[in-house]
C-alpha positions in Angstrom: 0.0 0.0 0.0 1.0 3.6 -1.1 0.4 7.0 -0.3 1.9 10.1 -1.1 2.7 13.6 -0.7 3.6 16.1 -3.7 4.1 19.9 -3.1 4.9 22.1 -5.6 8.4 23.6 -5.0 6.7 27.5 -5.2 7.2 28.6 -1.7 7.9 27.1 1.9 6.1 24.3 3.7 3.2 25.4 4.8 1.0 24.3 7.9 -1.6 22.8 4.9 0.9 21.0 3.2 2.4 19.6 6.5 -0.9 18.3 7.7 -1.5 16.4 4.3 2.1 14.8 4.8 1.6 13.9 8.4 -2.0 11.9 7.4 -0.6 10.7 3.7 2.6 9.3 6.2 0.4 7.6 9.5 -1.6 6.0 7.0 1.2 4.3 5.2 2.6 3.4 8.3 -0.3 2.4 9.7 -0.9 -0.3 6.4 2.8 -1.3 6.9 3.6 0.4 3.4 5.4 2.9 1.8 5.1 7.3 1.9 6.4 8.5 -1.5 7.3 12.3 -1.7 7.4 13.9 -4.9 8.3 17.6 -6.1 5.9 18.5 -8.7 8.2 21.0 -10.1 6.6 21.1 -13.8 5.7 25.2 -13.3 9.0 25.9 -14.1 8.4 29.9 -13.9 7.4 29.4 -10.1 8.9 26.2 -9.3 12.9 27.2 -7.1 15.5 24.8 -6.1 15.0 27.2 -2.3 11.6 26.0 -2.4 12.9 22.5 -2.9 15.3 22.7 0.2 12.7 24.1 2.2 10.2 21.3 1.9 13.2 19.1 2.5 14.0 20.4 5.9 11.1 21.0 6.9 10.3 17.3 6.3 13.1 16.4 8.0 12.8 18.4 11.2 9.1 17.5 11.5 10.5 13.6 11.3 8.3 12.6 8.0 10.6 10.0 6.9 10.0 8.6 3.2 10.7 5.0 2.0 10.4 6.5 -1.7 11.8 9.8 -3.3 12.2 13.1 -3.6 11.1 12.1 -7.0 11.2 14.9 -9.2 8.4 15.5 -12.2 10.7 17.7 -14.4 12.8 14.4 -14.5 9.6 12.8 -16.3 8.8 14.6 -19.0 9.4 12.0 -21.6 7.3 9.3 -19.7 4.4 12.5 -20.0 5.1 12.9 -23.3 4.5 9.4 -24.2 1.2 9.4 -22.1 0.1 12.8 -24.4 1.4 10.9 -27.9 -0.8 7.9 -26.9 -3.9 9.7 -26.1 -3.7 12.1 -29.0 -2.7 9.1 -31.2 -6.4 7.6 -30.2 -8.4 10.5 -30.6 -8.6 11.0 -26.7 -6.8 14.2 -27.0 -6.4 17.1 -29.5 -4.5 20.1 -30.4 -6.4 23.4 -30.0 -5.1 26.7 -31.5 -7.3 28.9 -29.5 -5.8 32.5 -29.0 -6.5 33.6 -25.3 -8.3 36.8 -26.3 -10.9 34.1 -28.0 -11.4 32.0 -24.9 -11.1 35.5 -22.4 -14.3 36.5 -24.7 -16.0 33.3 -24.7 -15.6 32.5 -20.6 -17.3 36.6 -20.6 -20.1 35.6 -22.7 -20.9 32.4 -21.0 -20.7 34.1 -17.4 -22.9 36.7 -18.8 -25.7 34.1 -19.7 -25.4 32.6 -16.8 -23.6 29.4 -18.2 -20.5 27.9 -16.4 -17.2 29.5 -18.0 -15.8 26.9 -20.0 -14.0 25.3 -23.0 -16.7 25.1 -26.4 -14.7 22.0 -28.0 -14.4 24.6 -31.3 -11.0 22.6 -31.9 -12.2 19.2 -31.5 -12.5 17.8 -34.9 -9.7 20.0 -36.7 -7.1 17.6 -36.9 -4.5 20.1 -36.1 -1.2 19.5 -35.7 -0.1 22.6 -33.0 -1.2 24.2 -30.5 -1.9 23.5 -27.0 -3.0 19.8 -26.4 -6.7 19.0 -24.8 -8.0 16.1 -23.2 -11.0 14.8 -25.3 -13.6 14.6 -22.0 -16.6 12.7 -22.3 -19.5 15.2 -23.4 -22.5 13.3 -21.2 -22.8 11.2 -18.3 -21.6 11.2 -14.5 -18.4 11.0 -12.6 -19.0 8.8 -9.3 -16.5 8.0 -7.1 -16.6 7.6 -3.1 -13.9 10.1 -1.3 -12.7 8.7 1.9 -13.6 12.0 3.9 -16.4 13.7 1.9 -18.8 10.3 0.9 -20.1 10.1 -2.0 -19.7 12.6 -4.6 -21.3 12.9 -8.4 -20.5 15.3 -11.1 -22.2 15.3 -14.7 -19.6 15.6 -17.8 -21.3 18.6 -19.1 -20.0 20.1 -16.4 -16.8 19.6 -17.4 -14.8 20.9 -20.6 -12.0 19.5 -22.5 -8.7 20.2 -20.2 -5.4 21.3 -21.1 -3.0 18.1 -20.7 -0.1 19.7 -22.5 0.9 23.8 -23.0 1.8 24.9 -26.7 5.7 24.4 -25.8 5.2 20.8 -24.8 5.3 20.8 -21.1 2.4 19.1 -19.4 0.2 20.0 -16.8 -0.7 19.5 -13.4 -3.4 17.5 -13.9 -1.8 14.9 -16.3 1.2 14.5 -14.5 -0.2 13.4 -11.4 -2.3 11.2 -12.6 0.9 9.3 -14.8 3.0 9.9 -12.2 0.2 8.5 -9.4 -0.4 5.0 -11.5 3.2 4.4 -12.2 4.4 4.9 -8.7 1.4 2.5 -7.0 -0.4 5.0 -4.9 -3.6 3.2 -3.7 -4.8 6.4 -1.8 -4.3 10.0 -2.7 -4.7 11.9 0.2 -4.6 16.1 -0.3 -6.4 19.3 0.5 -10.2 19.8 -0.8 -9.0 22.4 -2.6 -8.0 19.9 -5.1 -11.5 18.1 -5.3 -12.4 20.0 -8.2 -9.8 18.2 -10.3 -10.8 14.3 -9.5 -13.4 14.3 -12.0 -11.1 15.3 -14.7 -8.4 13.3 -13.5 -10.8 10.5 -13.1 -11.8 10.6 -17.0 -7.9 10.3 -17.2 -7.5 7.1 -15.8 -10.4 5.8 -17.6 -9.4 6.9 -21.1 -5.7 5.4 -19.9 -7.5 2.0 -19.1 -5.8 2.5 -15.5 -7.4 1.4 -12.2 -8.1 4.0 -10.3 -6.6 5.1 -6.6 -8.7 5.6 -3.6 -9.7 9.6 -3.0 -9.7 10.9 0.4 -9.7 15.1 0.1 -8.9 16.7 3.3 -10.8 19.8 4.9 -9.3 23.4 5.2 -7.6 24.8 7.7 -9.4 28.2 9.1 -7.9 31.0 10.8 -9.5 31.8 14.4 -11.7 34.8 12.6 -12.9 31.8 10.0 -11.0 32.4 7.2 -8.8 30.4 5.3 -5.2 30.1 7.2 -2.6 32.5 5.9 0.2 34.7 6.6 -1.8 37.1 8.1 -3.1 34.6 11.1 0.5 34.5 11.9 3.3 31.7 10.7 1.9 29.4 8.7 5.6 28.1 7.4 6.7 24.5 9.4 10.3 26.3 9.6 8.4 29.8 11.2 7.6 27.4 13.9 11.1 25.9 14.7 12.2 29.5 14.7 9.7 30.2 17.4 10.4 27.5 19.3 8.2 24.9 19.0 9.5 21.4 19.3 8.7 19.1 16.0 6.4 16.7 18.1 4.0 19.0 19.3 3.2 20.6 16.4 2.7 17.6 14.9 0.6 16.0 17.8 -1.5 19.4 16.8 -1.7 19.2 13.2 -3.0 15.6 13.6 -6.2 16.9 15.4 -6.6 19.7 12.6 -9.4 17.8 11.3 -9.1 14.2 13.0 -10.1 12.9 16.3 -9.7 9.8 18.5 -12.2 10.4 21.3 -11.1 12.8 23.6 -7.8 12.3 23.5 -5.5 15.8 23.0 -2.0 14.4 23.5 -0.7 11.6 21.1 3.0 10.2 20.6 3.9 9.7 17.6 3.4 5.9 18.1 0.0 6.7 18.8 -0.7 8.7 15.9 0.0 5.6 13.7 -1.7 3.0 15.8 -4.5 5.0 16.2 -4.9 6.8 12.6 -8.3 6.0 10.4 -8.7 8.0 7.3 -12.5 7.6 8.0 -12.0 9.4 11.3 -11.1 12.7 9.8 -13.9 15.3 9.5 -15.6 16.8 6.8 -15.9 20.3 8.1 -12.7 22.6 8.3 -10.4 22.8 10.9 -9.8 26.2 13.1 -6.2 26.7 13.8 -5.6 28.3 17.5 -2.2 29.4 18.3 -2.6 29.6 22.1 -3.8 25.7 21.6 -0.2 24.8 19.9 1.3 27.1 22.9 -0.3 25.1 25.3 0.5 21.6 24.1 4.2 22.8 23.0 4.5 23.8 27.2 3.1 20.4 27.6 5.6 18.7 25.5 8.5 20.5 27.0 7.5 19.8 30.5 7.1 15.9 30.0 10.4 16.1 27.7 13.7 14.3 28.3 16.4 17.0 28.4 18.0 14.6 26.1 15.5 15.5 23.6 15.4 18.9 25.0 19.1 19.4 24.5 18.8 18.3 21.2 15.9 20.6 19.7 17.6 23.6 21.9 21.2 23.0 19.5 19.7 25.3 16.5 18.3 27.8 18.9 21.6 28.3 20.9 23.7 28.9 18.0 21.3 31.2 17.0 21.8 33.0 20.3 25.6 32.8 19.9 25.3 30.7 23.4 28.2 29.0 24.3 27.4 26.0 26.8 31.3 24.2 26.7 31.8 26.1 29.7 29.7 26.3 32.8 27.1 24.3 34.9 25.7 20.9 33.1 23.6 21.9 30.1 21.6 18.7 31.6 20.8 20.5 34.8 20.0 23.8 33.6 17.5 22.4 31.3 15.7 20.0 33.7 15.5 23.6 36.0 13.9 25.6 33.0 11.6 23.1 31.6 9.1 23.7 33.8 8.7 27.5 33.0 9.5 27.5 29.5 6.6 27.7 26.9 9.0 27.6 24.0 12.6 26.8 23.3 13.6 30.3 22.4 12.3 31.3 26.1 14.5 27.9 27.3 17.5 29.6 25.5 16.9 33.5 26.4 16.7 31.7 30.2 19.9 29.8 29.5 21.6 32.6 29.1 22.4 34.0 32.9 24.2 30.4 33.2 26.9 30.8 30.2 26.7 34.9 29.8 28.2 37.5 32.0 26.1 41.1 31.6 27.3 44.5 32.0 24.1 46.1 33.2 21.0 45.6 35.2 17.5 46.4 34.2 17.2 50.0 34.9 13.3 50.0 36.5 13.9 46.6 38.2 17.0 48.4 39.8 15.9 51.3 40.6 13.2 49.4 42.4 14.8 46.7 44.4 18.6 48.2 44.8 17.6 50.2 47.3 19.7 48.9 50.6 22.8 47.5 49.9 23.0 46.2 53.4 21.3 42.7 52.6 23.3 42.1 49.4 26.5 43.1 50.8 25.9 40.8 54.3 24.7 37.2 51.7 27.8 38.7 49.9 29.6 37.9 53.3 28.1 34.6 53.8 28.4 33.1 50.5 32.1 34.0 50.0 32.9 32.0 53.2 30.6 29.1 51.8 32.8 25.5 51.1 30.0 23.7 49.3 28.4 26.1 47.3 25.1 23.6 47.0 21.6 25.1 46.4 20.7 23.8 50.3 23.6 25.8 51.8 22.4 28.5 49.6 19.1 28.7 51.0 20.5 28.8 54.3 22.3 31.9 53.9 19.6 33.5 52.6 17.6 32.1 56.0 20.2 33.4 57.9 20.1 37.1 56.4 16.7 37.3 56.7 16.7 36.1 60.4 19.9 38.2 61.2 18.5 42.3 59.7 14.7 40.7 61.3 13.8 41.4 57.4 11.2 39.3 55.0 12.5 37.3 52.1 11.1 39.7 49.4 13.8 42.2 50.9 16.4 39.8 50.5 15.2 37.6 47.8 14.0 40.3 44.7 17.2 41.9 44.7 19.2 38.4 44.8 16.9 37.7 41.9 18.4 40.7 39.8 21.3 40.6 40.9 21.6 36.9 39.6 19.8 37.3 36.2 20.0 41.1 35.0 16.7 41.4 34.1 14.6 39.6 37.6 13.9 36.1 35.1 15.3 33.6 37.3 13.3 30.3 39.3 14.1 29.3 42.5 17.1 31.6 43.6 19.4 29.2 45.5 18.8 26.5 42.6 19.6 29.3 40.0 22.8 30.6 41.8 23.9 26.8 42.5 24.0 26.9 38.9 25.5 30.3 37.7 28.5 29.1 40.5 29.6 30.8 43.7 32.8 32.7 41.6 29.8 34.4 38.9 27.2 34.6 41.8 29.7 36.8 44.1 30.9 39.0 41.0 27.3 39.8 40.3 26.5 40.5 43.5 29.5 42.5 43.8 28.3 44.8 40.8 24.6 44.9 42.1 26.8 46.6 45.6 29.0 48.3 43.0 25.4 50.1 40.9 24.1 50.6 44.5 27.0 52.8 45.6 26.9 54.4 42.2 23.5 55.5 42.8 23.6 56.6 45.9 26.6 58.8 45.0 24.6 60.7 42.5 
């Protein structure tokens, strides 16, 4: 059993486009057979070789592994070319020399009577010999053929006109290509967006005329913005690779895409063993999906908490050389990101919080300062106690701090808020005596030292 996925190289991977390869790829593993990809690259005035690396990696980070592929159309066009000789060669296709200020007119007329805008067959019995090449479609009956997802679904001939198969330079189109390129790879089920159900019918009448069996249709609902309309750039990142920049960890935006539009129960959070045990193409729904971003934040927060910092460490290597952060020196990259997962929403919030670990800073938030360096005589007494510290552990730590507090008969916030700033620079740090535990007693005490240093400096001026 086969299914596939075929972008067209004209852009980056999109959310869409990600969804139909995540459900075209659990449903060939979950029949134990094989996910072709294929870059249908024929539009050679859109298609770009950046395109084509973007798909690529963005396959790759999200983990879609193919058993067949990239396979490339515009390495095909002879195999298309044989296809368009044989149908023309028995009358099931023609040449048509129709200028397009003839057919711009004749679409106007017909949507002026009311009449659906399409080809007259004018160049159906002309035996040219140039021109663009059109299919010969049947002029009565029905289409019927049972999509997966949608049911049942019937469309009269009349409906349909004769389609372009081949451009006047020879290329062929979209809608030939796919459905050669479909029978000779063995894909049993072509799963894609709805947006393509207008085309089955047509590429149905293909098959036929071909004498080929024909695949299994299972067409796939839209994705919606939160204001109801159709997902795009305007909702936010709709590129996969957006996402990694944002710091979203492959599995949970893939745990989300699969519940754009399918549903097991109840369930929210699925592995990605799950997904393929559990996947039915006659689970997905018919109505379109509404894509929530603060749904993805939440489950990406989930993943992240439940996360090995294995895993973590990882997804975080693209983000922290992005941040120019050097971890090769410092506390265990292990420990600091068991002690941020739990308040990290994304990886690039794990990584800006990493940063007070592996980075000195020259200056302190100015408000925050202003604010909580006000007496210097706590800081400069934990500076006391923490120098003469031998094990510089997070419980001795605490202690000190205790002992500050009890000594000056002041609360923790007095104590605690400015330790907090002094440690991070900015006041973003977790449990104080785990965080400076980490940073180490020699950064700890400098910091502290210039948090005295500013205070004295202020109160100079």
């Amino acid at each position: 059993m086969k299914s596939r996925f075929a972008p067209s190289p004209t852009g980056y991977l999109h959310i869409g486009g990600a969804r139909t390869a995540l459900f075209a790829w659990a449903w060939a593993k979950k029949q134990q057979g094989s996910f072709v990809l294929r870059i249908e690259d024929t539009d050679t005035q859109r298609s770009t070789q950046a395109s084509v690396e973007a798909i690529l990696e963005g396959m790759s980070w999200l983990a879609l592994d193919y058993d067949e592929g990239p396979f490339y159309q515009t390495d095909r066009f002879e195999r298309y070319q044989e296809i368009i000789q044989q149908l023309l060669n028995e009358d099931k296709a023609y040449y048509c020399e129709c200028s397009k200020e003839r057919l711009q007119s004749l679409r106007e007329k017909l949507t002026e009577q009311g009449e659906k805008a399409k080809y007259d067959g004018r160049c159906r019995d002309k035996k040219l010999r140039s021109g663009v090449v059109r299919f010969n479609n049947p002029l009565d009956g029905f289409v019927h053929f049972n999509d997966v997802v949608k049911g049942a679904i019937s469309i009269g001939n009349q409906e349909l006109d004769d389609l372009i198969i081949a451009r006047s330079d020879g290329t062929p189109t979209y809608n030939l290509t796919v459905v050669v390129d479909d029978h000779d790879m063995g894909i049993d089920t072509v799963i894609r967006g709805d947006d393509h159900i207008n085309n089955t019918p047509r590429q149905i009448n293909l098959y036929e005329a071909l004498g080929w069996a024909l695949p299994e249709f299972a067409h796939l609902p839209m994705i919606l913005g939160t204001d109801g309309a159709r997902l795009s750039k305007r909702h936010g990142a709709v590129s996969v690779m957006a996402y990694r920049d944002e710091g979203f960890l492959p599995d949970a935006l893939l745990n989300y895409l699969v519940r754009l539009g399918w549903s097991h129960g109840d369930q929210e959070v699925f592995s990605i063993d799950e997904i393929v045990a559990l996947f039915e193409l006659k689970n997905i729904n018919k109505a379109p999906a509404s894509f929530n971003p603060e749904k993805l934040l939440w489950l990406n927060q989930a993943y992240i908490k439940s996360a090995s910092a294995e895993y973590l460490i990882e997804q975080l290597d693209w983000h922290l050389k992005r941040q120019l952060i050097d971890t090769s020196t410092g506390p265990s990259l292990e420990a600091v990101v068991k002690h941020l997962q739990t308040r990290s929403k994304t990886l690039v919030e794990m990584a800006d919080g990493m940063k007070m670990f592996y980075q000195d800073f020259a200056t302190f938030d100015a408000a925050l300062a202003q604010k909580q360096f006000k007496d210097s005589q706590p800081i400069e007494l934990l500076f006391n106690k923490l120098s003469a510290l031998d094990e510089w552990l997070a419980d001795n730590i605490k202690e000190q701090i205790k002992q500050v507090c009890s000594e000056l008969d002041i609360g923790f916030g007095k104590i605690g808020q400015p330790f907090r700033l002094a440690l991070s620079g900015n006041g973003n740090a977790g449990n104080i005596d785990i965080v400076a535990e980490l940073v180490g007693q020699k950064r700890t005490l400098a910091r502290l030292k210039m948090a005295l240093d500013y205070m004295a400096q202020s109160g100079d001026e």
